[in-house]
C-alpha positions as CSV (number, residue, x, y, z in Angstrom):
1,X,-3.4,-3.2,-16.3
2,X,-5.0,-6.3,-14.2
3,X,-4.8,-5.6,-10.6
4,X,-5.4,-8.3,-7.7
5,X,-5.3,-7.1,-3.8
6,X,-4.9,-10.0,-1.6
7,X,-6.2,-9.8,1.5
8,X,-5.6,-12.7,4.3
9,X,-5.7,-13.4,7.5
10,X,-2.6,-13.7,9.7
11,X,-0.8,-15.8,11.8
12,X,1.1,-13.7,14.3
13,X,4.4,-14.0,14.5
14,X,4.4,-16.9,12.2
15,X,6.7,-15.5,8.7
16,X,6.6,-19.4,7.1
17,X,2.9,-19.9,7.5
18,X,2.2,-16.5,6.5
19,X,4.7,-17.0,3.4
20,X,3.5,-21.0,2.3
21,X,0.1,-19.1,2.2
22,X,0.3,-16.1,0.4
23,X,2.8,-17.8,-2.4
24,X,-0.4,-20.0,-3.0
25,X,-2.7,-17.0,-3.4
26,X,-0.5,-15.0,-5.8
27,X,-0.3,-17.9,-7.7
28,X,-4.2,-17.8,-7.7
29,X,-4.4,-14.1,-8.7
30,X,-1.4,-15.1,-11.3
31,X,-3.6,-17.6,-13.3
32,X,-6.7,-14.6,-13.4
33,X,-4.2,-13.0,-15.1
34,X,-3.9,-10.2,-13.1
35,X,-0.1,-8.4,-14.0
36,X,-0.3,-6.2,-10.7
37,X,-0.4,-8.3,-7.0
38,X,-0.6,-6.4,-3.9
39,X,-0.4,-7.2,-0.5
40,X,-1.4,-5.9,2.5
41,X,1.0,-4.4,5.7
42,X,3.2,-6.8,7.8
43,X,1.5,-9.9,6.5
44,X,4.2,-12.1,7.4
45,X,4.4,-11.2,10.5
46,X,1.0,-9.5,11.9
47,X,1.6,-6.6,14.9
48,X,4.0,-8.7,17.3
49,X,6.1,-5.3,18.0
50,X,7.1,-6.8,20.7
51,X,9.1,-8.9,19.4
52,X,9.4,-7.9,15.7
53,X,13.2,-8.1,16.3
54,X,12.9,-11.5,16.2
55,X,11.4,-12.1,12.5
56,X,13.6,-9.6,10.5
57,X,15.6,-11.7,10.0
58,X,13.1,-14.1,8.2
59,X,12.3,-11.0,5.3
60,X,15.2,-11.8,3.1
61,X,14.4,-15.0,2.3
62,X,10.7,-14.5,1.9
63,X,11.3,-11.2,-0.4
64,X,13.7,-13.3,-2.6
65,X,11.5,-15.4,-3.2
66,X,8.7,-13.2,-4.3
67,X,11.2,-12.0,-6.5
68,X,11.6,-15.3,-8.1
69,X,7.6,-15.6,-8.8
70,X,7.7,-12.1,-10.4
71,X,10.6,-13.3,-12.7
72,X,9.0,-16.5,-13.5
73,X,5.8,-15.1,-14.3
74,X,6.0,-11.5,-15.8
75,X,4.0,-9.6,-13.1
76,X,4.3,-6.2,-10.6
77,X,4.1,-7.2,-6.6
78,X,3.5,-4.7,-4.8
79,X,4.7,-6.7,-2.0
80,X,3.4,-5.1,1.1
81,X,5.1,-4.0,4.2
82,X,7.6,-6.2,6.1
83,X,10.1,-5.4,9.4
84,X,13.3,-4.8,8.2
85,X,16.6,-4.1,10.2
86,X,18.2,-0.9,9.1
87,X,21.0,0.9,11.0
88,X,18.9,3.0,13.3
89,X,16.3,0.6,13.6
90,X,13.8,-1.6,12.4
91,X,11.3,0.1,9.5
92,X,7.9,-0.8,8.3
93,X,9.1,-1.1,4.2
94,X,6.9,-0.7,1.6
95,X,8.4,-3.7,-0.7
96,X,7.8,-3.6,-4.6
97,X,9.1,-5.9,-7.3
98,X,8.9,-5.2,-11.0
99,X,8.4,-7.6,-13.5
100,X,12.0,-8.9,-14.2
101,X,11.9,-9.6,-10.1
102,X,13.9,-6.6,-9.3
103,X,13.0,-4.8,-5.8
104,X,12.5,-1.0,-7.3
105,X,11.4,0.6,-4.9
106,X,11.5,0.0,-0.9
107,X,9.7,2.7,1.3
108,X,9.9,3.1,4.8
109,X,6.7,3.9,6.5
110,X,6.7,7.7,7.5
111,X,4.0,8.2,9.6
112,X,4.0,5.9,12.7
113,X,0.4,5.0,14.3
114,X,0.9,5.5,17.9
115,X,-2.4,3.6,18.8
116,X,-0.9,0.6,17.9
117,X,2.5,1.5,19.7
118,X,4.6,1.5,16.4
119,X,6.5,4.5,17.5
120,X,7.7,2.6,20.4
121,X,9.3,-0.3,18.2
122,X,9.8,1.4,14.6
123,X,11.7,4.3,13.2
124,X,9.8,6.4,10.7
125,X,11.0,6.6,7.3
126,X,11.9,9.4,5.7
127,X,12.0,9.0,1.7
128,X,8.9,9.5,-0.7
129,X,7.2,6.7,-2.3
130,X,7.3,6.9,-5.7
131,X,8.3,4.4,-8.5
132,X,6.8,3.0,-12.1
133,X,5.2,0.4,-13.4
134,X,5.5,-0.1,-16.9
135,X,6.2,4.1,-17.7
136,X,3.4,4.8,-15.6
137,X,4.2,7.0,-12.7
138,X,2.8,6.0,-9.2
139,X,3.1,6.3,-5.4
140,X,3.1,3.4,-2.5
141,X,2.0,4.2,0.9
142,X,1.6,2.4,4.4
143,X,-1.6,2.0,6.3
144,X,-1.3,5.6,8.7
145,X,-0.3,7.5,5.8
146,X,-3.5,7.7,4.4
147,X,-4.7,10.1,7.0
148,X,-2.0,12.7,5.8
149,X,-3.6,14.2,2.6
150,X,-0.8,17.2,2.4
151,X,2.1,14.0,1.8
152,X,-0.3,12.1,-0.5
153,X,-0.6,15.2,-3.1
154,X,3.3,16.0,-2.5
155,X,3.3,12.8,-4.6
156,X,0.6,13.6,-7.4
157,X,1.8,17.0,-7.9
158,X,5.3,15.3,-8.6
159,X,3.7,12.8,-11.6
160,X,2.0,9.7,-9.3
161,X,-1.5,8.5,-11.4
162,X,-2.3,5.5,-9.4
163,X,-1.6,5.9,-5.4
164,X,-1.9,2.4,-3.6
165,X,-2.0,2.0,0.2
166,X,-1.5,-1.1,1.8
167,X,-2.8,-1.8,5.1
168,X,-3.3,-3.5,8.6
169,X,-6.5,-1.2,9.3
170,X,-9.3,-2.4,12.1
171,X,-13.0,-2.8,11.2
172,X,-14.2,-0.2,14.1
173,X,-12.6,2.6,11.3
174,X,-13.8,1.2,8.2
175,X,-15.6,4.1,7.4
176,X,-12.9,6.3,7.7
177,X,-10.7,4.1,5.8
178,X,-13.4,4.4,2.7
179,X,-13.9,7.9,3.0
180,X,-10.3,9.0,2.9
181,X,-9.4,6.7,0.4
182,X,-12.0,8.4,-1.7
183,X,-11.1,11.3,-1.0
184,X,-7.7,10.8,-1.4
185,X,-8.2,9.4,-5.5
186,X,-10.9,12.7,-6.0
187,X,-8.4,15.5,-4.6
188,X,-5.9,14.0,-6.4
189,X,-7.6,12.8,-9.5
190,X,-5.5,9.6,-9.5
191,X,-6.7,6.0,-9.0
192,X,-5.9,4.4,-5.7
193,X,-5.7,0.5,-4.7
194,X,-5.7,-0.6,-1.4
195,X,-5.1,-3.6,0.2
196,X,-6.1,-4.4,3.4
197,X,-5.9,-7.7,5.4
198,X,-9.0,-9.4,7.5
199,X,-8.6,-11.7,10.1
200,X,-7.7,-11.0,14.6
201,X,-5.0,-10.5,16.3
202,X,-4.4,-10.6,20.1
203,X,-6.0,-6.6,20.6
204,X,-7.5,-6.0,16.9
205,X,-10.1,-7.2,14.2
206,X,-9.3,-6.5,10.9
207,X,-12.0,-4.9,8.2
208,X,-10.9,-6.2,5.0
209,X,-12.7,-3.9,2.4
210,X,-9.6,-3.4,0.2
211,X,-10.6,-1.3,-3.0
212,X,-10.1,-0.1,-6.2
213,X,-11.2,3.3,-6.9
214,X,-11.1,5.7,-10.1
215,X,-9.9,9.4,-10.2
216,X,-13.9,10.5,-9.6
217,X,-13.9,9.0,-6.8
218,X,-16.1,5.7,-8.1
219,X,-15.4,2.4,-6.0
220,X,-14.8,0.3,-9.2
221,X,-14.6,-3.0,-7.1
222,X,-14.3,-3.8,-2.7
223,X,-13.7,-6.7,-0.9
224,X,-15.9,-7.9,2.3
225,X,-14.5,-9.0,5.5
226,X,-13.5,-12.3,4.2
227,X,-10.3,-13.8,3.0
228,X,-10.1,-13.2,-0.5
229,X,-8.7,-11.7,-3.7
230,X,-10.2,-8.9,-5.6
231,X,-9.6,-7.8,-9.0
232,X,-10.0,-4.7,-11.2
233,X,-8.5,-2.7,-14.0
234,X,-6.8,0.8,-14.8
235,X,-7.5,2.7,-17.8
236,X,-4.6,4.8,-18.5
237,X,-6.0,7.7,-20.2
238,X,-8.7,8.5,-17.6
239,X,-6.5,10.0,-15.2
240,X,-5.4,12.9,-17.6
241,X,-8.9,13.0,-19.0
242,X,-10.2,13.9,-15.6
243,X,-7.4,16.4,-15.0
244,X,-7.8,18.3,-18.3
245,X,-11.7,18.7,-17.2
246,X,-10.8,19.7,-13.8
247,X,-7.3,21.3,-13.9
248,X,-6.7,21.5,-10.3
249,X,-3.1,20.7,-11.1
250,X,-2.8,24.1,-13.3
251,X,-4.9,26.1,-10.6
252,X,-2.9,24.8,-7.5
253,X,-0.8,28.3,-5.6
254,X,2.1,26.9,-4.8
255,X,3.6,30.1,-3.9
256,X,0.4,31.3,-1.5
257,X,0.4,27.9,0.5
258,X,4.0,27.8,1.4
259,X,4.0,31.3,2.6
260,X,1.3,31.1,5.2
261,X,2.4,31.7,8.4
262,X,-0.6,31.9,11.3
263,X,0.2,35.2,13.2
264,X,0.1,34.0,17.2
């Protein structure tokens, strides 16, 4: 499996720049062969919460059309995040497309970042994030998320092998954003990709860095601070070759950890 992370800069507010751009980049990271394409948070659209109302709308069309280049050429897109209207509100959605351009799985962000106001203008979702790719169980996750290591594992204890994070994450925290993503792929003994985007905004710089990592904990392949596209491959096998050295699966108490209860 041939995976490509995108990571561009953004034009706020601006859904058909943002679109005309990225279609050429998959396209790139098509003809490397790559048969997994992800993309990182709100790329069409960038942080305009403010206003985020506005662009919904625009989704549709652009997700329709990813669909289309997933049909045409065979490949996963892990399609980032994009505002979507729902009933109660408007969600930060996790968008992936399988191979035959069908959208299989569509997750709303859970956990809300309040230093970037998104609880002000989103609702949180509240499904999990798993879904296959080719028989192989995995897990999608927005940006925030990461820092919640207890929903992460909910996911690997219930099958996930490859957990991918896409993100709109600012360079002041790369280092965070490194370290838990390690973390996250040891402790779990899955492989994660994320994707990250680069580029300003009107209040943020962006770090780039997206990364493949293995289920030790190895960074396989990272991206600088630049616009670019980053490639690496998953072995299969390794992730229950790891977990039959290390069973922490098998040695996990269940039982213990949902019964503790702190006496005040």
């Amino acid at each position: 499996m041939k995976i490509a992370c995108i990571q561009s800069d953004v034009v706020l507010g601006d859904s058909i720049t943002n679109s005309m751009k990225m279609k050429g980049k998959i396209i790139e990271a098509i003809n490397q062969h790559a048969t997994v394409i992800v993309l990182p948070e709100l790329w069409t659209t960038g942080y305009c919460l403010e206003e985020i109302t506005k662009h919904t709308g625009q989704q549709e069309s652009i997700i329709s059309e990813l669909q289309t280049i997933a049909r045409s050429h065979q490949v996963t897109i892990i399609s980032g995040s994009f505002p979507i209207e729902r009933e109660h509100g408007v969600t930060n959605t996790l968008i992936v497309i399988n191979n035959e351009g069908d959208v299989v799985k569509e997750y709303d962000k859970v956990h809300l970042f309040q230093l970037m106001n998104e609880h002000h203008y989103l609702q949180s979702g509240t499904d999990n994030g798993l879904f296959t790719i080719d028989g192989l169980e995995v897990a999608g996750f927005v940006c925030y998320d990461l820092r919640f290591p207890e929903w992460i594992q909910t996911h690997a204890v219930n099958g996930a092998k490859v957990l991918f994070f896409v993100a709109e994450w600012p360079i002041q925290r790369m280092e965070h954003w490194e370290t838990l993503l390690k973390a996250r792929a040891i402790e779990n003994q899955c492989y994660v990709v994320a994707c990250n985007r680069v580029g300003k905004d009107l209040a943020n710089t962006f770090g780039g860095g997206s990364v493949l990592i293995d289920p030790w904990g190895e960074v396989l392949v990272k991206g600088s601070t630049e616009e670019e596209i980053i490639y690496g491959e998953i072995d299969r096998g390794k992730v229950e070759e790891i977990r039959n050295t290390i069973p922490i699966f098998e040695d996990r108490k269940d039982g213990i950890y949902k019964s503790f209860k702190k006496n005040v």
